[in-house]
PLY file of the C-alpha trace (Angstrom):
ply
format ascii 1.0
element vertex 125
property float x
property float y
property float z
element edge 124
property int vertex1
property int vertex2
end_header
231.59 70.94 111.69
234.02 71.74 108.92
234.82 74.79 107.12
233.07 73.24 104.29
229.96 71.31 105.43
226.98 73.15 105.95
225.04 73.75 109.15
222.19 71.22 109.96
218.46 72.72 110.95
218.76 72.65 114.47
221.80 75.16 114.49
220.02 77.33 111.49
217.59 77.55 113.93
219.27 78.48 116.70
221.42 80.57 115.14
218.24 82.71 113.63
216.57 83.12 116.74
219.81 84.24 118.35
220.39 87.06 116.10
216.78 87.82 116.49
217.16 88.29 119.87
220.51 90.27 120.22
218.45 92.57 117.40
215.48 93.01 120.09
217.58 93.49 122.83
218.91 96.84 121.11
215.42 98.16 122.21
214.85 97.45 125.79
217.01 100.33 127.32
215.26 102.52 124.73
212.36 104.46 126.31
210.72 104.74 122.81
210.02 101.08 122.86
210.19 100.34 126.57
205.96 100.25 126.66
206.49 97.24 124.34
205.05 93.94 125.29
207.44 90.96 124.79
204.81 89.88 121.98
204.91 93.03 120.51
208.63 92.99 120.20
208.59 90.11 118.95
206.10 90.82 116.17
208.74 93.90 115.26
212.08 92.39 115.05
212.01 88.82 114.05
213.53 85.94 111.81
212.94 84.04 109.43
215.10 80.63 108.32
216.15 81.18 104.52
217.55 79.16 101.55
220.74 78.57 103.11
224.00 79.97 100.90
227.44 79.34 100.86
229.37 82.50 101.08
232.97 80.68 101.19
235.66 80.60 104.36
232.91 78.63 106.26
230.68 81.36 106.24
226.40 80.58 105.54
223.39 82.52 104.92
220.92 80.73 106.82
218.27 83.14 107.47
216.95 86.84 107.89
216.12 89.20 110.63
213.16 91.51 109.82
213.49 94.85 112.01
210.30 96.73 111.14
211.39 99.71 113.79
214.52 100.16 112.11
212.96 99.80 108.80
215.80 97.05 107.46
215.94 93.86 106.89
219.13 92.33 107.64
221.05 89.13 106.62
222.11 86.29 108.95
225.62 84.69 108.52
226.56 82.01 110.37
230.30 80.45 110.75
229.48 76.91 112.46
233.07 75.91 112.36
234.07 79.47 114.55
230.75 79.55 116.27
230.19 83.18 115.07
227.42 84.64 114.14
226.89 88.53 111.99
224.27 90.42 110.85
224.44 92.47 107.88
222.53 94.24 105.35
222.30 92.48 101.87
223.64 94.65 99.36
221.53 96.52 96.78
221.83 95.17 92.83
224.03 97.13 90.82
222.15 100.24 89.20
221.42 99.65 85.66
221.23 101.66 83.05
217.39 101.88 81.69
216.80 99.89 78.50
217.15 102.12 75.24
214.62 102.54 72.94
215.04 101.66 69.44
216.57 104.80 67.17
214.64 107.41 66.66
213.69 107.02 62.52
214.53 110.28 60.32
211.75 111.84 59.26
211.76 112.53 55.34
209.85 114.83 53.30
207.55 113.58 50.49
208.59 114.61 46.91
206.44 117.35 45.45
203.89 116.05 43.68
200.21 117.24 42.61
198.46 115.53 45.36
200.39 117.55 47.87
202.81 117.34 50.57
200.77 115.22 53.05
202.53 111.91 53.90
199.77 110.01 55.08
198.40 110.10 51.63
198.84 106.89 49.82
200.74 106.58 46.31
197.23 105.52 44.69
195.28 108.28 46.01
0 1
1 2
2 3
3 4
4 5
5 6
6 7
7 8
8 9
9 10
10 11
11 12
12 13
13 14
14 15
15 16
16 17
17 18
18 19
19 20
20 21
21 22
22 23
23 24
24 25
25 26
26 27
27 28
28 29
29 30
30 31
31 32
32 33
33 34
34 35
35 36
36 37
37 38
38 39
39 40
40 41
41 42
42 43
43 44
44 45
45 46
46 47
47 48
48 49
49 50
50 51
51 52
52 53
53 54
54 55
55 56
56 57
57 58
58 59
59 60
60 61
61 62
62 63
63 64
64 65
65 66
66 67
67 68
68 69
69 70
70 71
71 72
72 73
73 74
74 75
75 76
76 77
77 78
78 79
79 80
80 81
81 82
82 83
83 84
84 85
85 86
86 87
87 88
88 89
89 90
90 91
91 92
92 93
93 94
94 95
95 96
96 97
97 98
98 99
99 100
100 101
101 102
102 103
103 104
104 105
105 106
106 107
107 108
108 109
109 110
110 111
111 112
112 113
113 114
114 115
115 116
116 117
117 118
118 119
119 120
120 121
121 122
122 123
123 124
């Protein structure tokens, strides 16, 4: 595979489960999570295959890992033509400011008149 042609199914595959899998393995040494069953593990770090994205230099989104232990869900980038594969977390949207309301109207008196100063009077009242 080229720098520029994408990866086919089989290796987005292969390349999710992977990084699934080096993610799970962070846990077995752990005695936090050493009581885990393998299908318990499983159902806490896993991946997913995604839209895959073109992120330039031979580098693809192909999927997500979904660690529910360490609360994050991380991107998988694959680089077919280097055989490399990372993990990283997708970075947040740009804060925005919030929307502004429209302007605040001045608030006029009423002229004088007999009927009062009330301005929810009418002009035929």
């Amino acid at each position: 595979m080229g720098v520029g042609h994408p990866p086919d199914k089989q290796t987005i595959r292969y390349v999710v489960e992977r990084a699934a899998t080096i993610r799970r393995r962070r846990y077995q040494n752990d005695d936090r999570y050493r009581h885990y069953t393998e299908a318990a593990m499983l159902e806490q770090v896993c991946g997913v295959e995604g839209v895959l994205f073109d992120l330039g230099e031979g580098w693809w989104r192909v999927g997500i890992v979904m660690d529910v232990i360490a609360g994050v869900r991380l991107d998988v980038l694959a680089n077919p033509g280097e055989l490399k594969i990372r993990l990283r977390e997708p970075v947040p949207p740009p804060d925005r400011d919030p929307p502004t309301m429209l302007p605040v109207r001045p608030k006029t008196e009423p002229a004088s008149s007999e009927r009062g100063r009330n301005p929810l009077k009418w002009d035929e009242w």
